[in-house]
Backbone of each chain as nested JSON, in Angstrom:
{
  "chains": [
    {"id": "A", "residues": [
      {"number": 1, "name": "UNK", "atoms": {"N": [38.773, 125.971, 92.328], "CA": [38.568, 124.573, 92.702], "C": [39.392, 124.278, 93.966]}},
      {"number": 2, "name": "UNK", "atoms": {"N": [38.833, 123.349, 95.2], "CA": [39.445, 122.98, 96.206], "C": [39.117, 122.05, 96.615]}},
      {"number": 3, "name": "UNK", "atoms": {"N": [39.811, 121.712, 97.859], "CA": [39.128, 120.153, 98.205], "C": [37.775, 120.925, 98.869]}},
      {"number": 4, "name": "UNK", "atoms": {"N": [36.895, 120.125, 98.662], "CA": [35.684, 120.398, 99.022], "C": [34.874, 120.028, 100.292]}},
      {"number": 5, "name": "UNK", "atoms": {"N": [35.818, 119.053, 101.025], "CA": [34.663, 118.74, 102.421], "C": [34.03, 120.085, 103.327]}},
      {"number": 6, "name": "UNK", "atoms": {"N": [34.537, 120.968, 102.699], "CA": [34.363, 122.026, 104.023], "C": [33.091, 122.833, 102.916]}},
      {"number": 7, "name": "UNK", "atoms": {"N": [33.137, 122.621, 101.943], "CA": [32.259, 124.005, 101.304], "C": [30.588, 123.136, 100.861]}},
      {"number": 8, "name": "UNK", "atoms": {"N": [30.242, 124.239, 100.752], "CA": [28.573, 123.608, 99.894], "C": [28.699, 123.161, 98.735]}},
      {"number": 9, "name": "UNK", "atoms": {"N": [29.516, 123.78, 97.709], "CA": [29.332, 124.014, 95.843], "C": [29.576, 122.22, 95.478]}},
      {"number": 10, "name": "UNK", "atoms": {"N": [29.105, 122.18, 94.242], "CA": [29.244, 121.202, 93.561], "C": [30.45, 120.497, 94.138]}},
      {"number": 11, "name": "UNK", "atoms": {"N": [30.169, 118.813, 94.453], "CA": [30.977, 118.235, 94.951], "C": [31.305, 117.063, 93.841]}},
      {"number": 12, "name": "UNK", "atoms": {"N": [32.555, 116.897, 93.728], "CA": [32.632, 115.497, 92.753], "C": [33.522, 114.697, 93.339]}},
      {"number": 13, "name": "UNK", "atoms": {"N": [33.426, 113.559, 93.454], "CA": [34.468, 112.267, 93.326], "C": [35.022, 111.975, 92.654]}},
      {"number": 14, "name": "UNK", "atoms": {"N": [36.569, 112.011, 92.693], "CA": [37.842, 111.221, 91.065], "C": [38.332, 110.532, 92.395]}},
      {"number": 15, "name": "UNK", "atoms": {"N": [39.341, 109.426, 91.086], "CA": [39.931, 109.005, 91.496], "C": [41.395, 108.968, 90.892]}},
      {"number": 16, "name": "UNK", "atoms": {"N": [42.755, 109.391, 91.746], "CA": [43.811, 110.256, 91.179], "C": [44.559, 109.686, 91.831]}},
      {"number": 17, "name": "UNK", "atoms": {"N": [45.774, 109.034, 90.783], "CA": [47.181, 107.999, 91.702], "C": [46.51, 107.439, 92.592]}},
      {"number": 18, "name": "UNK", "atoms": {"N": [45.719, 106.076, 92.511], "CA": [45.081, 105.188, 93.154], "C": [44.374, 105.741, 94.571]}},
      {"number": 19, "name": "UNK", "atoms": {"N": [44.293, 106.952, 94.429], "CA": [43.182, 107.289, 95.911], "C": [42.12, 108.283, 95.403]}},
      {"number": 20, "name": "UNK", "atoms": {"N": [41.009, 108.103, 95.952], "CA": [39.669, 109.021, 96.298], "C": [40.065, 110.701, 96.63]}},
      {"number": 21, "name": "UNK", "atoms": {"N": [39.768, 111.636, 95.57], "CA": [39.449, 112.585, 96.734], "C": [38.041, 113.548, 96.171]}},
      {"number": 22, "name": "UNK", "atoms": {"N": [37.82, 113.933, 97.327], "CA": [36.31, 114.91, 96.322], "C": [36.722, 116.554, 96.634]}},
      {"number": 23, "name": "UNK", "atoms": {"N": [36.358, 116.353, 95.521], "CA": [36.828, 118.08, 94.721], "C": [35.533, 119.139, 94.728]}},
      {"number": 24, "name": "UNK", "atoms": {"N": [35.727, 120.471, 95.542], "CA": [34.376, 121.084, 94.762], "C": [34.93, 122.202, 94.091]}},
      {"number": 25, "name": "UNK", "atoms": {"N": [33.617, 123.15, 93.479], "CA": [34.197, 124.208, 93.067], "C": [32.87, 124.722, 92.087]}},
      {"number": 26, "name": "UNK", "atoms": {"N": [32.952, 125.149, 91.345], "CA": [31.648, 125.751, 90.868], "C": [31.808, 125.157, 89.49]}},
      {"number": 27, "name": "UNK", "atoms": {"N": [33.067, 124.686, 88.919], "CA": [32.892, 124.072, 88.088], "C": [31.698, 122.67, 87.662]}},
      {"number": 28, "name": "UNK", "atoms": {"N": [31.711, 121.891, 86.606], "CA": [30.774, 121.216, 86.323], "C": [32.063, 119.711, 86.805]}},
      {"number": 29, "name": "UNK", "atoms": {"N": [30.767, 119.002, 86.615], "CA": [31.314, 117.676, 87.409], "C": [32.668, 116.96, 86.24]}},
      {"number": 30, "name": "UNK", "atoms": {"N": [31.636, 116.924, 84.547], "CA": [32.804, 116.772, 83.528], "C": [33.597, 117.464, 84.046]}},
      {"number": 31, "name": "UNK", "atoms": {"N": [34.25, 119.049, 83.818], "CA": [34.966, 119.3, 84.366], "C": [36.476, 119.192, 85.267]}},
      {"number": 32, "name": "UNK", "atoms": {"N": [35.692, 118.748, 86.486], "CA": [36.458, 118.394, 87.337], "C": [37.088, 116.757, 86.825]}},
      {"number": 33, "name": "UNK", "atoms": {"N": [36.294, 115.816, 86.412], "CA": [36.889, 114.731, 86.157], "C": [38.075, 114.93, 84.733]}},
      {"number": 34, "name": "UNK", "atoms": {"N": [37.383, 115.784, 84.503], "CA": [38.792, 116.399, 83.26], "C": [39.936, 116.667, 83.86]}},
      {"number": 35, "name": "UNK", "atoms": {"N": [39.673, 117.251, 84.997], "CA": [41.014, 118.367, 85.413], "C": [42.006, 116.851, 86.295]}},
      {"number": 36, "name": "UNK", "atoms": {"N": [41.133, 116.205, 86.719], "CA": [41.489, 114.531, 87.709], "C": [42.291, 113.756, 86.883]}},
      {"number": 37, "name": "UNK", "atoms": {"N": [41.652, 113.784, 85.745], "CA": [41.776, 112.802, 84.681], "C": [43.491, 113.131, 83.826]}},
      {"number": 38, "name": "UNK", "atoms": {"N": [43.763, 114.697, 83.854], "CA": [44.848, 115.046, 83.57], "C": [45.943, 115.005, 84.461]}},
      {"number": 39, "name": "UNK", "atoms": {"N": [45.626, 115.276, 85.61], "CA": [46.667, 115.145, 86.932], "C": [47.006, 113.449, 86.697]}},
      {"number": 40, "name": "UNK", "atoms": {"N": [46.122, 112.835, 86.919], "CA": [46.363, 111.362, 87.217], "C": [47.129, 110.933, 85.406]}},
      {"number": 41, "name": "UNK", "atoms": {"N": [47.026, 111.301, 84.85], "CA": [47.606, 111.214, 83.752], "C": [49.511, 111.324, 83.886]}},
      {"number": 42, "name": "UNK", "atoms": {"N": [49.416, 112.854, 84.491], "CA": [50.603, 113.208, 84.415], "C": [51.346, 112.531, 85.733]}},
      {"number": 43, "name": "UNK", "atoms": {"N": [50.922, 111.934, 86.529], "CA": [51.945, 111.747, 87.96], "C": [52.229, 110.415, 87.211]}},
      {"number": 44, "name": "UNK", "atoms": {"N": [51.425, 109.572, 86.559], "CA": [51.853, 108.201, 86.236], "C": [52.382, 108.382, 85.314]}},
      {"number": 45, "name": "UNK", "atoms": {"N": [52.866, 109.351, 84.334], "CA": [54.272, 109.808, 83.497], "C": [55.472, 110.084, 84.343]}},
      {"number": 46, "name": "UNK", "atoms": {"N": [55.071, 110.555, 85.005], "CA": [56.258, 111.199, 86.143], "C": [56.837, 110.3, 86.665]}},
      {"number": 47, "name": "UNK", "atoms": {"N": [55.633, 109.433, 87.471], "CA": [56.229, 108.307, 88.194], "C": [57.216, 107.353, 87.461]}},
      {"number": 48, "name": "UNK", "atoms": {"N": [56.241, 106.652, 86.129], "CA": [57.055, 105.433, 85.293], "C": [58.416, 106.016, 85.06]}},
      {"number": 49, "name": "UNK", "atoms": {"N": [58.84, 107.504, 85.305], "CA": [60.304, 108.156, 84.782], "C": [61.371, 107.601, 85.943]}},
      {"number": 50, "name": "UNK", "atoms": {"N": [60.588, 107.836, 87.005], "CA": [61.5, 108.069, 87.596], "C": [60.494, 107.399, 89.226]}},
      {"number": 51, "name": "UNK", "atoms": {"N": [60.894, 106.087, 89.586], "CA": [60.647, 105.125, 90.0], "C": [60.905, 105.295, 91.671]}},
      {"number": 52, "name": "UNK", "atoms": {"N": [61.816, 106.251, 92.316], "CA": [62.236, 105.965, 93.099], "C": [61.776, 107.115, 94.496]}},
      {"number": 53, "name": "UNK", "atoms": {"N": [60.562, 108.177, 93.744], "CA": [59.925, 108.994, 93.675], "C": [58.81, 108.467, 94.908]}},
      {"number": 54, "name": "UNK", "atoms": {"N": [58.714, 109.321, 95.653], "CA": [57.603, 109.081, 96.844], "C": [55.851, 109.801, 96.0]}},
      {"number": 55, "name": "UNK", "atoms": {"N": [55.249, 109.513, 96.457], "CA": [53.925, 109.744, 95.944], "C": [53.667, 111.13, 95.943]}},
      {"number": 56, "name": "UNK", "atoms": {"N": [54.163, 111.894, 97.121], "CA": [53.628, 113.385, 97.537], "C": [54.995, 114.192, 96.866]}},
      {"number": 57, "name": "UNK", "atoms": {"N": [56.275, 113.077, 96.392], "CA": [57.413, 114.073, 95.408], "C": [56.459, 114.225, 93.703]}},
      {"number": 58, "name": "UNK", "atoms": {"N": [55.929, 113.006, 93.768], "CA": [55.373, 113.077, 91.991], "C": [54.549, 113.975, 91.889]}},
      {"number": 59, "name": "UNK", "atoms": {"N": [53.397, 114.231, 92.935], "CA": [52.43, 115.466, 93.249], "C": [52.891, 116.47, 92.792]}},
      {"number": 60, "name": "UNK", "atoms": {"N": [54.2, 116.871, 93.413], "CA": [54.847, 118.112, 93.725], "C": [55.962, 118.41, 92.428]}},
      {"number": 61, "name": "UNK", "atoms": {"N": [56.426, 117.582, 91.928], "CA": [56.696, 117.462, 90.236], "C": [55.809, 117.796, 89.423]}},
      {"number": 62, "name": "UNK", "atoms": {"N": [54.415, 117.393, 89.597], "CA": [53.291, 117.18, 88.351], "C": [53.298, 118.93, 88.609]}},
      {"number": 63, "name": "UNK", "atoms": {"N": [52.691, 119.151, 89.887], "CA": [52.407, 120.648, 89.602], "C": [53.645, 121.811, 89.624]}},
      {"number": 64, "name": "UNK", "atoms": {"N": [54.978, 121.324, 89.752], "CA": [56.387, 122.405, 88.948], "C": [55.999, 122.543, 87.524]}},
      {"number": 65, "name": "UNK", "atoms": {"N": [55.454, 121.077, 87.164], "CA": [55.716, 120.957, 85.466], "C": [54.483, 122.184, 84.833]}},
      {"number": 66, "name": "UNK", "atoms": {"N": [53.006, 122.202, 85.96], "CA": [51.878, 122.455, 85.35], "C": [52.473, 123.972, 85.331]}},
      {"number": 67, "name": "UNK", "atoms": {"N": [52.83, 124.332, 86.391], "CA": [52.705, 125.83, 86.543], "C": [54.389, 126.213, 85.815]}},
      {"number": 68, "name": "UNK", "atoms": {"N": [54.885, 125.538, 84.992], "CA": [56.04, 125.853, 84.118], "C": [55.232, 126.281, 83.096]}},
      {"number": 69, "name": "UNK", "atoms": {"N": [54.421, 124.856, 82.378], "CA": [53.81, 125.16, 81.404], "C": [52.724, 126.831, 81.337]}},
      {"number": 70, "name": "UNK", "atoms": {"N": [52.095, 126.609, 82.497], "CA": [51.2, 128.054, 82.305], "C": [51.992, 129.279, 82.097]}},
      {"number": 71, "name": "UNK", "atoms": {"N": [52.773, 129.83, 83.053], "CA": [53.882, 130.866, 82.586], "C": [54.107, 130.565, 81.452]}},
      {"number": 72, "name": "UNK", "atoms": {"N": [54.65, 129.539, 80.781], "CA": [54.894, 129.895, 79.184], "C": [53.335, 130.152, 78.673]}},
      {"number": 73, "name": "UNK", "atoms": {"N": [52.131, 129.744, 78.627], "CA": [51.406, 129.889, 78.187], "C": [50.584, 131.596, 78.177]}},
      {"number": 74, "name": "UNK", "atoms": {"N": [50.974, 131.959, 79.877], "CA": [50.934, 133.134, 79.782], "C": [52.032, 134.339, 79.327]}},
      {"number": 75, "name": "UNK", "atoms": {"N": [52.847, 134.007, 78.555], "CA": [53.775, 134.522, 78.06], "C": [53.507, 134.701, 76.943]}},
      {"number": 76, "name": "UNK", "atoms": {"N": [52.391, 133.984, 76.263], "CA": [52.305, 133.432, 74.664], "C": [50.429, 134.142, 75.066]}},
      {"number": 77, "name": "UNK", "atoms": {"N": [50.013, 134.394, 75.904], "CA": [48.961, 135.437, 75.709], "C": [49.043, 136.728, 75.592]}},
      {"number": 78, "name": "UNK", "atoms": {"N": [50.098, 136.917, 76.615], "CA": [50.229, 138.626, 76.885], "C": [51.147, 138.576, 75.354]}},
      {"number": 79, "name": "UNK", "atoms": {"N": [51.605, 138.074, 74.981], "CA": [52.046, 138.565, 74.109], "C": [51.171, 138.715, 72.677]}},
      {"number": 80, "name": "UNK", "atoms": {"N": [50.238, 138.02, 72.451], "CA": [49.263, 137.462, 71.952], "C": [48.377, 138.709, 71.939]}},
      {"number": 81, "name": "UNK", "atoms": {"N": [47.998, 139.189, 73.239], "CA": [46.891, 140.391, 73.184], "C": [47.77, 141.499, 73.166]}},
      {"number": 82, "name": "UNK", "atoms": {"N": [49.113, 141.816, 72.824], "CA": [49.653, 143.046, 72.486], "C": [49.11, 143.022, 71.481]}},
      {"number": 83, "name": "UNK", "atoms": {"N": [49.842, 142.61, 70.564], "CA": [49.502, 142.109, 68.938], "C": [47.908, 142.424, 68.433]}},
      {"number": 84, "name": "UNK", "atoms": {"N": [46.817, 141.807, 69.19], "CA": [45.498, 141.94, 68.774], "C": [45.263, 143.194, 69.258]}},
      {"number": 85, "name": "UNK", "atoms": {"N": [45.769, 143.749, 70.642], "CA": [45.591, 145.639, 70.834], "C": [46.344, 146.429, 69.471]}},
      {"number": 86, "name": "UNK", "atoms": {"N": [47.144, 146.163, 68.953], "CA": [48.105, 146.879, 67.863], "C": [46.832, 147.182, 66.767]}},
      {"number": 87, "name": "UNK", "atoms": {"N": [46.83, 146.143, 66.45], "CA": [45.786, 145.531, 65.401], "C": [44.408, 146.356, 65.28]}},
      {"number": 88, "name": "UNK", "atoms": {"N": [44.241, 146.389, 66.804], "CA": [42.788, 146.918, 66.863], "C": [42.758, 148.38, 66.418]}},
      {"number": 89, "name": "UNK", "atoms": {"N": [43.89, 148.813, 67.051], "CA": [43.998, 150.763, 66.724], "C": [44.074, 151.17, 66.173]}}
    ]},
    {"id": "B", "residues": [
      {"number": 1, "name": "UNK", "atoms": {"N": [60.447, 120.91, 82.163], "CA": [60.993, 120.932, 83.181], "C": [60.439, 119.585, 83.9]}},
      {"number": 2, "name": "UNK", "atoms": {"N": [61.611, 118.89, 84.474], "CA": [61.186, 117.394, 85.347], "C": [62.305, 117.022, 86.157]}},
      {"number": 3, "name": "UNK", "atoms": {"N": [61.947, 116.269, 87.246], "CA": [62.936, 115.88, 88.139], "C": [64.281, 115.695, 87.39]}},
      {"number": 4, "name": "UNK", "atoms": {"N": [65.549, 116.06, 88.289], "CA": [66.636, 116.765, 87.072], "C": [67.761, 115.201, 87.564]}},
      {"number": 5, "name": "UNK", "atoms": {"N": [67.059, 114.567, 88.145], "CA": [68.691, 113.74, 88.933], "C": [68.849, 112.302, 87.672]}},
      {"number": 6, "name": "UNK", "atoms": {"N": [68.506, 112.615, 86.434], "CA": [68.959, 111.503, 85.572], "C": [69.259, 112.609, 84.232]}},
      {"number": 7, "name": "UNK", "atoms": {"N": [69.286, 113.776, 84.629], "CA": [69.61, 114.496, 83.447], "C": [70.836, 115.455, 83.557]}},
      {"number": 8, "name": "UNK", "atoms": {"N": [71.388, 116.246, 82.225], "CA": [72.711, 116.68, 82.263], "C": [72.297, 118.231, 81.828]}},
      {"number": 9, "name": "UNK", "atoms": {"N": [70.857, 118.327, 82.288], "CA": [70.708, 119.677, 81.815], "C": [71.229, 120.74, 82.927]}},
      {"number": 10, "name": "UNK", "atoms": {"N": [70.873, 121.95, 83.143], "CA": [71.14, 122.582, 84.195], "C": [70.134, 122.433, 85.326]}},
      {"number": 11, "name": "UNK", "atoms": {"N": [70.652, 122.44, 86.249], "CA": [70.069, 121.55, 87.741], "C": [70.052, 122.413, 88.597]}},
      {"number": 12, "name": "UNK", "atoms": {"N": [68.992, 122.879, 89.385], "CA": [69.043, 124.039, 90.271], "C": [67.841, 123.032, 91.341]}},
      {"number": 13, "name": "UNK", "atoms": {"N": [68.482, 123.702, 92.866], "CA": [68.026, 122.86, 94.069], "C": [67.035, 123.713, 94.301]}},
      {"number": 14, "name": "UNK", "atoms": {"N": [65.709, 123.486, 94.654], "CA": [64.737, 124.293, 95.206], "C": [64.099, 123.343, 96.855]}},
      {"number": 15, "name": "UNK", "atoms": {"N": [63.509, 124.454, 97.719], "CA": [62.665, 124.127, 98.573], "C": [61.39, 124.079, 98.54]}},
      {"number": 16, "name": "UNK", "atoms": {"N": [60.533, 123.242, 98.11], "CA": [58.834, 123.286, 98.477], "C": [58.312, 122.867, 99.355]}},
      {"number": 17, "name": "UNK", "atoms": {"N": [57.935, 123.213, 100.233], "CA": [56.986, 122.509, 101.636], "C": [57.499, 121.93, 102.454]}},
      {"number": 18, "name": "UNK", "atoms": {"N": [59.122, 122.438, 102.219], "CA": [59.842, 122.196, 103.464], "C": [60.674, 120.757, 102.918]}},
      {"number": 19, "name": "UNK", "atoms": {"N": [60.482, 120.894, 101.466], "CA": [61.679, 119.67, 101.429], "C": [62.335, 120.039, 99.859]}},
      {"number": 20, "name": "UNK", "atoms": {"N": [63.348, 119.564, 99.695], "CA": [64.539, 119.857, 98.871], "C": [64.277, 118.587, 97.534]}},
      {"number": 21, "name": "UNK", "atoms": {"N": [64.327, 119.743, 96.027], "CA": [63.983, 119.16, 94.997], "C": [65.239, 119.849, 94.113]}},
      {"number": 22, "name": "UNK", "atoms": {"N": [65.397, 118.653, 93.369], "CA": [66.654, 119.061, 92.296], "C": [65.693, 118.432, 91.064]}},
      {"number": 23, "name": "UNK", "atoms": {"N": [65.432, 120.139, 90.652], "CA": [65.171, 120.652, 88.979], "C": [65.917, 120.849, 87.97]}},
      {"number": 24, "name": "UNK", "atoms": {"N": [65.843, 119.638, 86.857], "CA": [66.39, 120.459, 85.935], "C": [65.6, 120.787, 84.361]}},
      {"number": 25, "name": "UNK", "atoms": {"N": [66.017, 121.463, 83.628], "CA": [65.361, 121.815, 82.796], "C": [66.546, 123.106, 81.556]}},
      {"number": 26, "name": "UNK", "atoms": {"N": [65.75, 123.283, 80.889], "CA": [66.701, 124.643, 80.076], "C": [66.182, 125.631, 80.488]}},
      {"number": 27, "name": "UNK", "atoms": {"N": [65.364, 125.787, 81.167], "CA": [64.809, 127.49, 81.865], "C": [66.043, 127.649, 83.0]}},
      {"number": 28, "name": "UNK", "atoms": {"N": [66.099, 128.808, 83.262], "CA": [67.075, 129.325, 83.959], "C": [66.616, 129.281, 85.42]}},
      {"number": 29, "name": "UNK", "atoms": {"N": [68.041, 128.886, 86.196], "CA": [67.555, 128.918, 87.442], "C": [66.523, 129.912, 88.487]}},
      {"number": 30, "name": "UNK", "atoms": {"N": [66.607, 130.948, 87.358], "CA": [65.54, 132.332, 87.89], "C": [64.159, 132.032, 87.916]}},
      {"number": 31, "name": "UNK", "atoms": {"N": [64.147, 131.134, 86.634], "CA": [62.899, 130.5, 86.212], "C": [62.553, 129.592, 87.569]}},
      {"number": 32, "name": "UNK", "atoms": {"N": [63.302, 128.62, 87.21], "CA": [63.023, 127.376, 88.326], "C": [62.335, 127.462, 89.487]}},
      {"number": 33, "name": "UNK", "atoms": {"N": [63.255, 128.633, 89.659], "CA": [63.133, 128.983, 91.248], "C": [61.735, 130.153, 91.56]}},
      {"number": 34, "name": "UNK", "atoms": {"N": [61.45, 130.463, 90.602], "CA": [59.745, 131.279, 90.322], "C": [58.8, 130.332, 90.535]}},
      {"number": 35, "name": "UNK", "atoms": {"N": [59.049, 129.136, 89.86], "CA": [57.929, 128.285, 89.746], "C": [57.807, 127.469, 90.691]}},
      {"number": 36, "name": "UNK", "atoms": {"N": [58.808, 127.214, 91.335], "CA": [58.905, 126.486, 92.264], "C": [58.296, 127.453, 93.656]}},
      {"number": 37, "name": "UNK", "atoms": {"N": [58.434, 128.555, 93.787], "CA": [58.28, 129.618, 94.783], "C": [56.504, 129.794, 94.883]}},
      {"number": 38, "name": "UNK", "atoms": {"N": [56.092, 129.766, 93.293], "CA": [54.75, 129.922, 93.377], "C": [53.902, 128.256, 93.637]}},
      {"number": 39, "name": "UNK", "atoms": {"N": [54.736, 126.949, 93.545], "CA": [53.862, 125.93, 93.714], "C": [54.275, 125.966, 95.574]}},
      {"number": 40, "name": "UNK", "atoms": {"N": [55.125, 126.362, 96.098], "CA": [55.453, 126.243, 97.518], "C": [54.197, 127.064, 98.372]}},
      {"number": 41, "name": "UNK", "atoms": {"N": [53.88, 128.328, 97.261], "CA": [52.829, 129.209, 98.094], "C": [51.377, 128.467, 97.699]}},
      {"number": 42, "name": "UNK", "atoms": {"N": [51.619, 127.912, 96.882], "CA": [50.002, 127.414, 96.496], "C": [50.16, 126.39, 97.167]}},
      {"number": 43, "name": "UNK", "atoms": {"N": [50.807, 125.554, 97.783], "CA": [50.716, 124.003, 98.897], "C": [50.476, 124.817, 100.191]}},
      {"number": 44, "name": "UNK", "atoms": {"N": [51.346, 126.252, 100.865], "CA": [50.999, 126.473, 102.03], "C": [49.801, 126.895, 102.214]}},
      {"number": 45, "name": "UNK", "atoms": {"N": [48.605, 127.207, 101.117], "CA": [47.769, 127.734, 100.681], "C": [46.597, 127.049, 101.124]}},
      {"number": 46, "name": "UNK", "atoms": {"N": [46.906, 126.129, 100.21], "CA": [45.561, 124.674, 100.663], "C": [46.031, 124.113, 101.572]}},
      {"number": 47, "name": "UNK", "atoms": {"N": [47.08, 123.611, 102.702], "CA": [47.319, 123.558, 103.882], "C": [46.76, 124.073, 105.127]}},
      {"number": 48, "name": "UNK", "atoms": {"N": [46.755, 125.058, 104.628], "CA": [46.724, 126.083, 106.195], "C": [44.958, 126.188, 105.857]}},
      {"number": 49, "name": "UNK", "atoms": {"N": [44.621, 125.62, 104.238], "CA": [42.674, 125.887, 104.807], "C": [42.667, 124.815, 105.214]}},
      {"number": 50, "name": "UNK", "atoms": {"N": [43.111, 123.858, 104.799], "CA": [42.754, 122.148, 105.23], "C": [43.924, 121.684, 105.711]}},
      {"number": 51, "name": "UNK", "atoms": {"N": [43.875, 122.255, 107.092], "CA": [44.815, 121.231, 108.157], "C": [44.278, 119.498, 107.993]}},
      {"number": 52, "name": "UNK", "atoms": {"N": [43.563, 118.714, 107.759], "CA": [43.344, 117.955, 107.779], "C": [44.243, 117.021, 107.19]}},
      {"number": 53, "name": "UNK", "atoms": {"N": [44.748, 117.585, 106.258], "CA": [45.251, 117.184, 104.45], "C": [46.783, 116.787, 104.992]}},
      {"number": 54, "name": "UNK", "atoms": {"N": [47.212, 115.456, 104.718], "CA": [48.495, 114.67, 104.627], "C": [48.939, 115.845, 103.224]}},
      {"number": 55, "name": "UNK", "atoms": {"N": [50.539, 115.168, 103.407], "CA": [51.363, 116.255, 102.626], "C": [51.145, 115.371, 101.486]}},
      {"number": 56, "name": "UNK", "atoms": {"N": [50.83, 114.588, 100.99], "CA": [50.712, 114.259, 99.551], "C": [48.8, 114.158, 99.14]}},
      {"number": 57, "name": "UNK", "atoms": {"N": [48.215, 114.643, 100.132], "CA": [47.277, 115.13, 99.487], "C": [47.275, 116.53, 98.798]}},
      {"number": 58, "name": "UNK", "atoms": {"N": [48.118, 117.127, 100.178], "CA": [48.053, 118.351, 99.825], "C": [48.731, 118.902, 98.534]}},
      {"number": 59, "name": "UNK", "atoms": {"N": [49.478, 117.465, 97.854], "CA": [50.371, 118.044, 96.63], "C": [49.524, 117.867, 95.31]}},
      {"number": 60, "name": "UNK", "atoms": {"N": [48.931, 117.063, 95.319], "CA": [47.638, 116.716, 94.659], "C": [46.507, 117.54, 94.728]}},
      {"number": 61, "name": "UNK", "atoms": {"N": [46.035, 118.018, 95.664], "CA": [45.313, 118.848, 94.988], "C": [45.757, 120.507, 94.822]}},
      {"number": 62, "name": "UNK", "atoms": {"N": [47.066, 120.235, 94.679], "CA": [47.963, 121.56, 93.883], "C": [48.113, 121.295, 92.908]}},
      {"number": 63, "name": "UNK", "atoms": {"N": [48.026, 120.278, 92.511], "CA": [48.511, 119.738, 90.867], "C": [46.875, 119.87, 90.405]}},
      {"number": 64, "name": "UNK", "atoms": {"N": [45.999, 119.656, 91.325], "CA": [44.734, 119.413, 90.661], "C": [44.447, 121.35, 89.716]}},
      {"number": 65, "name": "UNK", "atoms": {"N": [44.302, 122.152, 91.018], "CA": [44.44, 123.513, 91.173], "C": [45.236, 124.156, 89.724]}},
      {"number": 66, "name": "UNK", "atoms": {"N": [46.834, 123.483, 89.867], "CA": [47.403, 124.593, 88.875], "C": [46.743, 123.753, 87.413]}},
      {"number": 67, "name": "UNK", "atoms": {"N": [46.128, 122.361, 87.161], "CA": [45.902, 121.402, 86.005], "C": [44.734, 122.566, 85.715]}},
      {"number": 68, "name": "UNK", "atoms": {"N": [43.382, 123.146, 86.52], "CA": [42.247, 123.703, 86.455], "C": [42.902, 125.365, 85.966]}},
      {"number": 69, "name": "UNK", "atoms": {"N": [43.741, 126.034, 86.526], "CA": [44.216, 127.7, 86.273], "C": [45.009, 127.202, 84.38]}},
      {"number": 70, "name": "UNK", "atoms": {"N": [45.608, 125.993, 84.192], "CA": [46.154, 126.048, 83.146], "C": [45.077, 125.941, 81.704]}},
      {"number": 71, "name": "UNK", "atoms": {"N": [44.266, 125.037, 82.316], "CA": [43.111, 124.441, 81.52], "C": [41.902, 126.128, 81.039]}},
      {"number": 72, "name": "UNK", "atoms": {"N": [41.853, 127.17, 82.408], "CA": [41.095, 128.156, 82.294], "C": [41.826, 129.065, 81.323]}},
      {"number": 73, "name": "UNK", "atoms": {"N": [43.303, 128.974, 81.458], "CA": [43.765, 130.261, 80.798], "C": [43.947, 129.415, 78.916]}},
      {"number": 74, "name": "UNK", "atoms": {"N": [44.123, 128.193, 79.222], "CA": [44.109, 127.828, 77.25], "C": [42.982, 128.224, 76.838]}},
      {"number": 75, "name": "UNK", "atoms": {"N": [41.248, 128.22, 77.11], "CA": [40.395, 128.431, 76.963], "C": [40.181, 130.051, 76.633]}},
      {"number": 76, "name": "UNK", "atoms": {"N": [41.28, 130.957, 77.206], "CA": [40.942, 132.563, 77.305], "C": [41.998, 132.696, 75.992]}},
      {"number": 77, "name": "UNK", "atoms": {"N": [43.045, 131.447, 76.05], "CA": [44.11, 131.973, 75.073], "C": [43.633, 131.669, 73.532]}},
      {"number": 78, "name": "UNK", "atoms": {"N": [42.559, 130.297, 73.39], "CA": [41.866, 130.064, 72.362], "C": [41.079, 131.077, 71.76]}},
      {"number": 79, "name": "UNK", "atoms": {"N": [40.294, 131.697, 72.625], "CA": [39.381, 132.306, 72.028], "C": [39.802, 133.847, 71.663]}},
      {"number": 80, "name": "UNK", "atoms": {"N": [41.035, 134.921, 72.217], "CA": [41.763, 135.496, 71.995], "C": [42.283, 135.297, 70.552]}},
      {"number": 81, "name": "UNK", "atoms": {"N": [42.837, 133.76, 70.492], "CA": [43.407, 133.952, 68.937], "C": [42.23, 133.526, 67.815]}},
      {"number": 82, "name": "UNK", "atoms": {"N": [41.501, 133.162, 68.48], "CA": [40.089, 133.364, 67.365], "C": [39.664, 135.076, 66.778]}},
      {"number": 83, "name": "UNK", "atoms": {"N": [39.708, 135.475, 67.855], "CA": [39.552, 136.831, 67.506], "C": [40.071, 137.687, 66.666]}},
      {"number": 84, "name": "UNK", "atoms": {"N": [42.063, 137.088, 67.346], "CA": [42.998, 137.652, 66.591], "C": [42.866, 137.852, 64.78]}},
      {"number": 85, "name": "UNK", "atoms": {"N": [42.307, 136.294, 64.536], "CA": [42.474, 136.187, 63.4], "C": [41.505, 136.58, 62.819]}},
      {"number": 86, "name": "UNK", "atoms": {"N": [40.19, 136.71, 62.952], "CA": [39.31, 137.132, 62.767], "C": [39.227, 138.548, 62.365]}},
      {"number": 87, "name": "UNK", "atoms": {"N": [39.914, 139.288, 63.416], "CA": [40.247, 140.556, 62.99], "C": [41.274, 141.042, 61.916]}},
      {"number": 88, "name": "UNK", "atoms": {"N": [42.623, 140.244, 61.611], "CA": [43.192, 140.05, 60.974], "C": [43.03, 139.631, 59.336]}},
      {"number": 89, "name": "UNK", "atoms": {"N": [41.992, 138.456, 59.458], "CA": [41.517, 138.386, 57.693], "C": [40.722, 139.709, 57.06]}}
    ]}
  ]
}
């Protein structure tokens, strides 16, 4: 997924911390308003914390926090498909 | 992990996109500084395709990006432990 003015693929419109942007990607349009819908979720957690926060710092918070969470998540797969390789043999 | 300047956890200073963030969290500064290293390469990333992009767009749709890689890998990690167990009963 990227910003999309430059490409052909499926284009969608959200709207995320009070501005427009259009997103493409090959994903489906739900999708993308899912993925909008969670960002804009999380910066206005971020923000109400901590007030004193410029718009492009909460951005840049939301996605430390996202890509914290995934490493743990990919920590909890690989470890996950050892276990189901063990299993399998 | 969240902006660290109202907390007493351990606090480690990082650089993203050319500006200075104080993280804190209970992951170790090794941590911090991973995650922070990989959201710095994913902003110079969508930057340098879309010169167009103000720096708080560009943080946004990094948050959009890592919200979509986190959302793809729960989906691989779901169906993995479907399996798991599956194989397991």
């Amino acid at each position: 997924m990227e910003d999309g003015r430059l490409s052909t693929k499926n284009r969608t419109s959200v709207m995320i911390f009070g501005q427009q942007y259009t997103i493409s990607g090959t994903e489906t349009t739900e999708h993308i308003e899912k993925v909008a819908a969670i960002v804009d979720e999380k910066m206005s957690e971020i923000s109400s914390k901590h007030m004193h926060l410029d718009k492009d710092e909460v951005a840049v918070l939301t996605a430390v926090n996202t890509v914290n969470d995934y490493l743990k998540l990919r920590k909890q797969y690989d470890l996950l498909e050892k276990q189901f390789k063990r299993l399998k043999d």
